[in-house]
C-alpha positions in Angstrom: 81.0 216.9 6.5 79.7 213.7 4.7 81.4 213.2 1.8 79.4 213.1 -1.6 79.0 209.6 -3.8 77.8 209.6 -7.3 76.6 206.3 -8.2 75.3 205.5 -12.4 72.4 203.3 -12.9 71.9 203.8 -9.6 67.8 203.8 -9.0 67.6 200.3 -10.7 68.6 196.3 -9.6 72.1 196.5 -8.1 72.8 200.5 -8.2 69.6 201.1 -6.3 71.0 198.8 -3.7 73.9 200.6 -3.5 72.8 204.0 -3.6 70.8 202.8 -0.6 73.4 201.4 1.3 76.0 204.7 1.1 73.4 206.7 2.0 73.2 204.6 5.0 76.6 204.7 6.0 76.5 208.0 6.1 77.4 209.6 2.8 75.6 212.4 0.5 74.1 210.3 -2.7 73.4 211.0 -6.3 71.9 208.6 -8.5 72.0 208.9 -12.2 69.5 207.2 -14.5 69.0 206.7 -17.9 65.5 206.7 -19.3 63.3 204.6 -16.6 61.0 207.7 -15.5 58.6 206.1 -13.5 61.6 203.5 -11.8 63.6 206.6 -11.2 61.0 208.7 -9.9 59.7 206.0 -7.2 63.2 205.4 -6.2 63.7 209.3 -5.5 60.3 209.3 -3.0 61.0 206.1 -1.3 64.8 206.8 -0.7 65.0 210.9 -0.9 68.4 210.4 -3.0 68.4 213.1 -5.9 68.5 211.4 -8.8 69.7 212.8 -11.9 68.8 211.8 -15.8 71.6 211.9 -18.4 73.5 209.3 -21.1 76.7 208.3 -19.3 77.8 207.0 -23.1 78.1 211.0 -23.7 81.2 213.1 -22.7 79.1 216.1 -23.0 76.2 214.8 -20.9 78.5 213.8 -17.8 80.5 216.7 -17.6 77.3 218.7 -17.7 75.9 216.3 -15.3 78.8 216.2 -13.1 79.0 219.9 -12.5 74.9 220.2 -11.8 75.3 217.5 -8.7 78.6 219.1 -7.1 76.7 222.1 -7.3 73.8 220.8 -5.4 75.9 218.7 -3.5 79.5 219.7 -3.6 82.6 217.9 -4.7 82.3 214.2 -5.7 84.6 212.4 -3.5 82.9 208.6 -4.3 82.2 207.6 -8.0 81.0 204.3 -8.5 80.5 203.7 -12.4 77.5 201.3 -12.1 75.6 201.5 -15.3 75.3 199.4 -18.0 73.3 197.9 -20.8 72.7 194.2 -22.9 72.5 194.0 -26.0 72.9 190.0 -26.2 73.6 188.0 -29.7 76.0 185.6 -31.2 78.7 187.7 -33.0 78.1 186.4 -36.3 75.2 188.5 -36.3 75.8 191.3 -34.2 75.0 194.6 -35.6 77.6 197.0 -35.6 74.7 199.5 -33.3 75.1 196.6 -30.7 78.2 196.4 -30.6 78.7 200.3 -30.6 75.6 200.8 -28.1 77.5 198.4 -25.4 81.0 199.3 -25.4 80.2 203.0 -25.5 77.7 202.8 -22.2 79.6 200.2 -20.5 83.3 201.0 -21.6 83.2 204.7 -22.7 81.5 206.0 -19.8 84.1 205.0 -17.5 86.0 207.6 -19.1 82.9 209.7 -19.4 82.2 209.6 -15.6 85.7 209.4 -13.8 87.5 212.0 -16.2 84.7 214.5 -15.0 85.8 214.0 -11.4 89.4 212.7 -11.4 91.4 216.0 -11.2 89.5 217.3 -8.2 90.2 214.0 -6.2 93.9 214.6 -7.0 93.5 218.4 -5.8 91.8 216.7 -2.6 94.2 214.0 -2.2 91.5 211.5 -2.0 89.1 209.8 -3.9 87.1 206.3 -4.6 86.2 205.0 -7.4 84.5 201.6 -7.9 83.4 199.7 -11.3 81.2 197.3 -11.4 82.4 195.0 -13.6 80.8 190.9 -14.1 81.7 187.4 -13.8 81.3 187.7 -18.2 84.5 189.9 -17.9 86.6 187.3 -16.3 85.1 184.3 -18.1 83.4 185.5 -21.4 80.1 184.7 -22.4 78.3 182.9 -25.4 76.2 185.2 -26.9 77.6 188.1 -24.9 81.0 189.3 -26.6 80.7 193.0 -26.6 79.2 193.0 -23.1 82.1 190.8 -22.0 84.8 192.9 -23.9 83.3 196.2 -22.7 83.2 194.3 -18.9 86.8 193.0 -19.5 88.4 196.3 -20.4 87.0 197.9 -17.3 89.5 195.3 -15.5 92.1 196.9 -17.1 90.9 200.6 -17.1 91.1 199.8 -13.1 94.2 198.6 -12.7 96.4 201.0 -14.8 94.2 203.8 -13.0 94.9 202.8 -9.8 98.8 203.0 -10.4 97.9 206.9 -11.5 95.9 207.7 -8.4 97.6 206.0 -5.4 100.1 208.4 -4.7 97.0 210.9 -4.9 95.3 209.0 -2.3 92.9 207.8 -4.8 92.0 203.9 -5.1 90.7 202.5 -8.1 88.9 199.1 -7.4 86.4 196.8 -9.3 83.4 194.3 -8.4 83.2 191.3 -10.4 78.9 190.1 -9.3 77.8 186.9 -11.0 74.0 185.7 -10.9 72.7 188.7 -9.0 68.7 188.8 -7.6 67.9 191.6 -10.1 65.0 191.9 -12.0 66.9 190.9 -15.3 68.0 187.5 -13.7 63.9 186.6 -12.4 62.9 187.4 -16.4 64.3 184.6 -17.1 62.1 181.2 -17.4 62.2 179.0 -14.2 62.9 176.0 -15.7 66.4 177.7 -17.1 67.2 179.0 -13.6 66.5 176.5 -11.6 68.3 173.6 -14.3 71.3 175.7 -16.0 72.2 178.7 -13.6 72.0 177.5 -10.4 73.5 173.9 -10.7 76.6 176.1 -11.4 77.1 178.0 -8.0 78.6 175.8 -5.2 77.0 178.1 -2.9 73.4 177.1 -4.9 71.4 180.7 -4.8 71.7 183.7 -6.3 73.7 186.7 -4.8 71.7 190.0 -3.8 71.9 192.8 -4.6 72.5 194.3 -1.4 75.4 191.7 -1.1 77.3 193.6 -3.8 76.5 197.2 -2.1 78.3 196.0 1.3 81.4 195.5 -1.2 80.9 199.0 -2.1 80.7 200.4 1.3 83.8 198.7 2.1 85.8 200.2 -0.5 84.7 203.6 -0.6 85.7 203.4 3.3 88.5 204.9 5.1 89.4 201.2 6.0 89.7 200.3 2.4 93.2 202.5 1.9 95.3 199.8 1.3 93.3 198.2 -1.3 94.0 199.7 -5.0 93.8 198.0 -8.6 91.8 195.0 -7.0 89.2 193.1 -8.4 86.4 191.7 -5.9 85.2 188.9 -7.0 81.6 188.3 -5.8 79.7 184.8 -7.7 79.2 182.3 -5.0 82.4 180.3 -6.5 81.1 180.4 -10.0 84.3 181.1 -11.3 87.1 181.6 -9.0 89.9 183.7 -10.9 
């Protein structure tokens, strides 16, 4: 029987990607959204991946959520805790909402998401979970210090995890993408691309986002056993850590 993957934020940039590539190796998908109707609903007809709408920043949401998709689809074996939001400012001016809105969607519903599923994959004896985390939680950001705490404390929500679950057979690993091909990243001006982003990648592009789904595959795979409380780190050599 295929086993079943869960993927957040996954009709959208690099969790569409994902989602995509799973399904392709094979497993039975899920992708959560947000609030992008019309994104979520062409993703659905052009992939045929259930997708599924709820606030990942909600306890209540994703336990409710969690149990409607292993109904549908049985147990969820693969959870990869993709989503996330910006809410970008210097800190002397951050509002306390964008502080809160971040850390709970980004940080909170890591908890949200894997405590839904984490006893059943100790019941089972196995279980993958992968966060996407970002270069800003190794480095830190200007103008980016609750996405880079909320990104930064998913580094450490992985590794004291993946002590937990190993002798369950469950590995806890993260993804670290820097300048990814996404929507977000062509918003911004050309001139700022082309002069301050890419002169900082040795390997001079941008990653794709199908790039950071084969480093998903991997680790939700069989092969990937061995590998627990890691972080992947996937910028080009934009920061090496």
């Amino acid at each position: 029987m295929p086993r079943v993957a869960l993927v957040t934020g996954g009709t959208r940039g690099i969790g569409a990607a994902i989602a995509k590539a799973i399904k392709a190796a094979d497993y039975k998908v899920a992708a959560t959204y947000g609030g992008n109707e019309e994104a979520a609903n062409k993703f659905k007809a052009e992939t045929g991946i259930p997708v599924y709408k709820w606030d990942v920043s909600s306890f209540d949401a994703c336990a409710a959520g969690v149990k409607k998709v292993e109904a549908e689809l049985g147990p969820i074996e693969v959870l990869v805790n993709n989503a996330g939001i910006t809410r970008d400012g210097v800190f002397h001016r951050m509002t306390p909402e964008n502080w809160n809105a971040v850390i709970n969607t980004n940080l909170g519903s890591l908890f949200n998401m894997t405590r839904q599923v984490i006893e059943g994959m100790r019941a089972r004896k196995f279980g993958r979970i992968i966060n996407i985390s970002s270069i800003n939680g190794q480095k830190g950001q200007m103008g980016q210090v609750n996405y880079s705490a909320a990104k930064a404390g998913e580094l450490g929500f992985t590794k004291a995890l993946a002590q937990e679950g190993a002798r369950a057979g469950i590995t806890v690993n993260a993804i670290c993408p820097g300048y990814i091909n996404t929507e977000m990243v062509q918003a911004m001006p050309k001139d700022v691309l082309e002069k301050s982003i890419l002169p900082q990648i040795p390997i001079g592009r941008l990653g794709e986002p199908e790039e950071i789904a084969r480093c998903v595959v991997f680790l939700a795979s069989d092969d990937a056993g061995l590998i627990t409380g890691a972080t992947l780190t996937a910028n080009g050599g934009q920061y090496i850590a």
